[in-house]
C-alpha positions in Angstrom: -51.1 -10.9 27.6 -54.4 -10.1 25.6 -55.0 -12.8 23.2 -55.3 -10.3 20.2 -51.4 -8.9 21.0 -50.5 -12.2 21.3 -51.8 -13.1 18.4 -49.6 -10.1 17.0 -46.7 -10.7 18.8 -46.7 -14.7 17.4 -47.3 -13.2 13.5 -44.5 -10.8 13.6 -42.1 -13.7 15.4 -43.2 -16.0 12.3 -42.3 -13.1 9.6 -39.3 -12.5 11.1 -38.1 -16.0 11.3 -39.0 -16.4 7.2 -37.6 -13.5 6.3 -34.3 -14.6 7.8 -34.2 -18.1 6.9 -32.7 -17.0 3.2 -29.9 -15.6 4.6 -29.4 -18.7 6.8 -29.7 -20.6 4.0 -27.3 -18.5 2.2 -24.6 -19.1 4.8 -24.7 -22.0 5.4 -24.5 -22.6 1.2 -21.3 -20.6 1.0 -18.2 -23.1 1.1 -15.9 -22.0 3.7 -12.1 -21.7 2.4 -9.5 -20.4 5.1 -6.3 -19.7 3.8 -3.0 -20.2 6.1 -0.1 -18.6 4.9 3.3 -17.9 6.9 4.0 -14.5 4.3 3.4 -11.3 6.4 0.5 -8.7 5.4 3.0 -6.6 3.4 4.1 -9.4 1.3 3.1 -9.9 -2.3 2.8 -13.3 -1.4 0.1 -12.1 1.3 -1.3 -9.8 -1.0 -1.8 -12.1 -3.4 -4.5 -14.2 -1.4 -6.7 -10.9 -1.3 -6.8 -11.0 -5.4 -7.2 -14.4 -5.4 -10.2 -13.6 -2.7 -11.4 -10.7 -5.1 -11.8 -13.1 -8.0 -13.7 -15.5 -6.6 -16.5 -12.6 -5.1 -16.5 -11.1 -9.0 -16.6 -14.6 -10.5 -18.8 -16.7 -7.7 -20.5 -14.1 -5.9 -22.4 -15.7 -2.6 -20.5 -18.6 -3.0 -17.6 -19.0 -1.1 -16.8 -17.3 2.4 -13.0 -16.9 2.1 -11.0 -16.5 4.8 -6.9 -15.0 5.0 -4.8 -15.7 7.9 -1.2 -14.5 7.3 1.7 -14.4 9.6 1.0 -18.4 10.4 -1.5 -17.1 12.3 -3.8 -20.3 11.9 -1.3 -23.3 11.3 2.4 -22.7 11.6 4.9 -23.1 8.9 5.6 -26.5 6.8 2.3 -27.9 8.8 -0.3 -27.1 6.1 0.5 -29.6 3.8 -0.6 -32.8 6.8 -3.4 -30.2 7.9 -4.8 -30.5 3.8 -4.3 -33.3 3.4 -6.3 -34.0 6.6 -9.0 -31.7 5.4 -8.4 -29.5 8.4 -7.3 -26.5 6.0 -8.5 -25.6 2.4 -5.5 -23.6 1.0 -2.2 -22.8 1.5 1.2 -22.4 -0.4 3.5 -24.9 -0.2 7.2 -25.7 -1.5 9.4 -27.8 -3.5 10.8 -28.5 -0.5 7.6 -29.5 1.2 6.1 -31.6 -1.8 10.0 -33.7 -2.0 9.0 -35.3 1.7 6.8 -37.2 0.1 7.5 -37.5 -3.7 11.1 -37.4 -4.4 10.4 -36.0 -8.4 9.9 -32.6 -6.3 13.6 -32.7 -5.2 15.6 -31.9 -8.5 13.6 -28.5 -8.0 15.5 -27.9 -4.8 19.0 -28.4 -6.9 20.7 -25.6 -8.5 20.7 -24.3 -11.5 17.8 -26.5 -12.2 15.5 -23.4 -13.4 16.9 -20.7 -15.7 14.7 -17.7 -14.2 11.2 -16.9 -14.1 9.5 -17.7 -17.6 11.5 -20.7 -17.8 10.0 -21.7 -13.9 6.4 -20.6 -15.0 6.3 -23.0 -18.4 8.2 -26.3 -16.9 5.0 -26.1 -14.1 2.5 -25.1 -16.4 3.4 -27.6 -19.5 3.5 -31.5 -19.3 6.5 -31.7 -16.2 4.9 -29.8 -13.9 1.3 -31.7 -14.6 3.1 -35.2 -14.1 4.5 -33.7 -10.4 1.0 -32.5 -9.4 -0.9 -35.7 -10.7 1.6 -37.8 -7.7 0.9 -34.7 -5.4 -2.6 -34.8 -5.4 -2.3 -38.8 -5.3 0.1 -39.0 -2.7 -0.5 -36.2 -0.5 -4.0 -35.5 -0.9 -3.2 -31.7 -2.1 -4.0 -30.3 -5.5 -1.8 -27.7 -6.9 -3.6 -24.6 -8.5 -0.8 -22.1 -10.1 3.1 -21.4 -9.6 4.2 -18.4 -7.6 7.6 -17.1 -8.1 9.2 -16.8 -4.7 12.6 -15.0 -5.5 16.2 -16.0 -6.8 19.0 -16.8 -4.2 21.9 -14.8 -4.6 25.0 -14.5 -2.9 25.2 -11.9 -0.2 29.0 -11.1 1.4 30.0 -9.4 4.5 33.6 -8.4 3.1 34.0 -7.6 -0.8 36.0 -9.5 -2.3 36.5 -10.9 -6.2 33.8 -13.9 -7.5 34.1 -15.0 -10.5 34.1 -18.9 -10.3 33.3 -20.9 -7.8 36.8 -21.5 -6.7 36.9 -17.6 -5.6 34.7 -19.0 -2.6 37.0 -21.9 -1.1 37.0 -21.0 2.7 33.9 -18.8 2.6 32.1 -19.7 5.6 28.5 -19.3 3.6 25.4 -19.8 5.9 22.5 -22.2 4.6 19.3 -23.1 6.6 20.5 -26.5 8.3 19.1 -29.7 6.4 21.5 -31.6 4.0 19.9 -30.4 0.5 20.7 -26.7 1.6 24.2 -27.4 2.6 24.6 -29.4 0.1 24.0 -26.9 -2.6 26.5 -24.2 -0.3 29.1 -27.0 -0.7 28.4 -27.1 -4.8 28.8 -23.7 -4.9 32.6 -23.6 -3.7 32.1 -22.3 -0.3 32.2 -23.9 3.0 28.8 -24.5 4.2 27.5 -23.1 7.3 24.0 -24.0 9.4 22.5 -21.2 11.1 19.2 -20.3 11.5 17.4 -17.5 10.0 17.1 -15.7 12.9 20.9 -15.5 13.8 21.9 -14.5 10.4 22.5 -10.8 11.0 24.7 -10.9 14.1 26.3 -13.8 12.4 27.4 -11.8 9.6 28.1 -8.6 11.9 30.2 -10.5 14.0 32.2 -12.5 11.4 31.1 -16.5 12.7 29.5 -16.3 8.7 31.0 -14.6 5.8 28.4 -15.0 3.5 24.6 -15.5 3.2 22.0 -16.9 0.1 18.3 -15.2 -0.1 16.3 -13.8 -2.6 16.9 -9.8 -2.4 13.4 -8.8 -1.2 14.8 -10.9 2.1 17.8 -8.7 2.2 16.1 -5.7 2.2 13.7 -7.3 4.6 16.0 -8.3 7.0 17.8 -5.3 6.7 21.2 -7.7 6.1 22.1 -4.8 3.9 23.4 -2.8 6.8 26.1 -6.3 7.8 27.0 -6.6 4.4 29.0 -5.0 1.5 28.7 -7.1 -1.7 26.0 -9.4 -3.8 27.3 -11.3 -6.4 24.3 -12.4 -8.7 24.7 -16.4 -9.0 20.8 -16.4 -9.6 21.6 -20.2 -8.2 17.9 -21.5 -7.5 14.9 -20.4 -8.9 12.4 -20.6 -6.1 8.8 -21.0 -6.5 5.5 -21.6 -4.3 2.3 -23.1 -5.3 -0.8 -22.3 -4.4 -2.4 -25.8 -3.5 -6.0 -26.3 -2.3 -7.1 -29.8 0.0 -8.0 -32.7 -2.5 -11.1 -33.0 -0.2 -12.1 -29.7 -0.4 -11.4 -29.9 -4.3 -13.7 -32.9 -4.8 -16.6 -31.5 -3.0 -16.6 -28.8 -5.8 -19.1 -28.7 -8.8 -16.9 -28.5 -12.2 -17.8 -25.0 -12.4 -16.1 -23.8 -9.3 -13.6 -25.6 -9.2 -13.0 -23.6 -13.1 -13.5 -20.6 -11.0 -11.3 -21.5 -8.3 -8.5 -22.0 -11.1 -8.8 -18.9 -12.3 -8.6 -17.0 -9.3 -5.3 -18.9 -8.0 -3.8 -17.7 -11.8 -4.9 -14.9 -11.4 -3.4 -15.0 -8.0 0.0 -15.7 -8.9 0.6 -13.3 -11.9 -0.1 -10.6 -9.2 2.4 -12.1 -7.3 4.9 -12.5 -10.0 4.6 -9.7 -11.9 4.9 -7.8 -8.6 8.1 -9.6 -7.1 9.9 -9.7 -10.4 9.1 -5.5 -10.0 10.2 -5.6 -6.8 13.8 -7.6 -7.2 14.4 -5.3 -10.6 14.2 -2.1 -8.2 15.9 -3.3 -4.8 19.7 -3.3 -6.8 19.3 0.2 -7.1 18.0 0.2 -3.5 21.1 -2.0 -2.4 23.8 0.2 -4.6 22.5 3.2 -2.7 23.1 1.1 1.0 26.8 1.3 -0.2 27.0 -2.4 -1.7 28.6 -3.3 -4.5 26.9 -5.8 -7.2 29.2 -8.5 -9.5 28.3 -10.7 -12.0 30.3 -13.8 -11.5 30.9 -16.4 -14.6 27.8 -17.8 -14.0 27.9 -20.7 -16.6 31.2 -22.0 -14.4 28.7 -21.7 -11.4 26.2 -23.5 -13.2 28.4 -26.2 -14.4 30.0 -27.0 -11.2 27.0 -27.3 -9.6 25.4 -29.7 -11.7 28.3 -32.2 -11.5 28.3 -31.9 -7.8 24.6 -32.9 -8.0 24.7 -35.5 -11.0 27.5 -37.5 -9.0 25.5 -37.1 -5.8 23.0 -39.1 -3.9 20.5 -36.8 -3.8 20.4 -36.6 -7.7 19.4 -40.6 -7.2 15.5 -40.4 -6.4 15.4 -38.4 -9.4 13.3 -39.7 -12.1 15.8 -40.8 -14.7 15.8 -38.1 -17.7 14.3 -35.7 -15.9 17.1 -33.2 -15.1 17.3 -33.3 -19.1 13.6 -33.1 -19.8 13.5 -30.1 -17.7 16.5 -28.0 -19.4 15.4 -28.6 -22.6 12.0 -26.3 -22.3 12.7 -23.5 -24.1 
């Protein structure tokens, strides 16, 4: 090659090399956050990860590359907590059931009747009790909790109509519950006879008769489409179930103060999406279920609610409970 194009041909190399180390630069600046979440793309509490993605561009643009991975498409279900805490993973959701593992003051929110409904969930985690749980979280588990998403209220779900109006009006109701001993447990407080099935076998269950009765939130039902092996809900409203939006303590730490402000806001603004939209959804899937053919009752829910606290006050589960907190927590009004 002539010395004078090569001369050229060197230049142009150079200019293009410093005109593209910003953007390196840029890249490699951006803190990487991939999100794992089991929720499908059609579920608010997918959706709700592309707000929480939105308000981090407005509020921290260039900062952050944020990455969604739903359908446990990146780490399978109840293994993001060890992958956080690892610093393997930078956010996930997790539940009470997940966080009670490892600190037992998480297990009185997977009794019954614990929570009233949604505002009273949203101010127990966002006022003193809920700090107090996320303080031994984050110390324990090496995950720090952002916000509260409201996952759904369990209701009862019969294959056969029948009269419920206490608790006694299910003896012999063979009443599916995922199989671990706090789920069937709380089937057993409830009155009926609990059954462990899986998920997944919950439909022929009920269609065949081997279950009379299922528990789920109602934007399940509809999901499932348990609708079409079933004839009755009766609204218990018996656990108030919630998800929160957690972020690795590593990950956390290696924030400046005003990211991880900004990182706050976008996992609040997060969950009101979420909530707001689920509470939405659950008000509109009765009609949805009345015009499937299903009847909906409102049992005496206050002789639900009482025998179901008993049955958990006298029990050994209610024993790695803090003492005074079951008290602490029904008196926020």
């Amino acid at each position: 090659m002539h010395p004078f194009f090569h001369r050229i041909l060197t230049a142009t190399l150079a200019c293009s090399l410093l005109a593209a180390l910003p953007t390196q630069a840029m890249a490699q600046s951006k803190t990487m956050l991939r999100i794992s979440t089991p929720a499908v793309p059609q579920d608010w509490h997918a959706k709700m990860w592309t707000v929480f993605k939105e308000s981090l561009d407005t509020s921290a643009p260039g900062e952050f590359d944020v990455q969604i991975y739903p359908s446990s498409s990146l780490f399978k279900q109840a293994a993001e907590p060890a992958a956080m805490a690892r610093g393997n993973l930078e956010l996930s959701t997790v539940s009470a059931a997940d966080l009670s593992r490892q600190v037992p003051y998480f297990s009185v929110f997977t009794a019954g009747y614990v929570l009233r409904d949604v505002p009273h969930q949203q101010k127990v985690f966002n006022g003193p009790i809920g700090e107090e749980g996320f303080k031994q979280v984050s110390e324990r588990m090496g995950i720090k909790v952002l916000a509260t998403a409201y996952l759904g209220t369990r209701q009862l779900v019969l294959r056969e109509p029948r009269t419920v109006k206490t608790p006694a009006d299910l003896k012999g109701i063979k009443l599916r519950m995922p199989a671990s001993k706090e789920w069937l447990f709380l089937g057993e407080s409830l009155g009926a006879t609990a059954t462990p099935l899986s998920f997944g076998e919950v439909y022929m269950g009920l269609k065949t008769g081997t279950i009379d009765a299922q528990d789920n939130p109602l934007p399940t039902v509809r999901a499932a489409r348990l609708y079409e092996v079933s004839k009755q809900v009766v609204l218990t409203g018996h656990l108030v179930d919630a998800l929160f939006i957690a972020i690795s303590q590593k990950t956390w730490d290696g924030l400046k103060p005003a990211q991880q402000a900004k990182m706050q806001q976008a996992a609040q603004a997060a969950a009101r999406f979420n909530n707001d939209n689920r509470l939405q959804e659950e008000k509109q899937i009765l009609d949805f279920l009345k015009q499937q053919g299903l009847s909906i009752s409102t049992p005496d829910v206050n002789a639900f609610r009482q025998q179901v606290t008993n049955a958990y006050k006298a029990s050994d589960i209610a024993k790695s409970w803090p003492p005074g907190l079951l008290d602490k927590i029904q008196a926020v009004r």
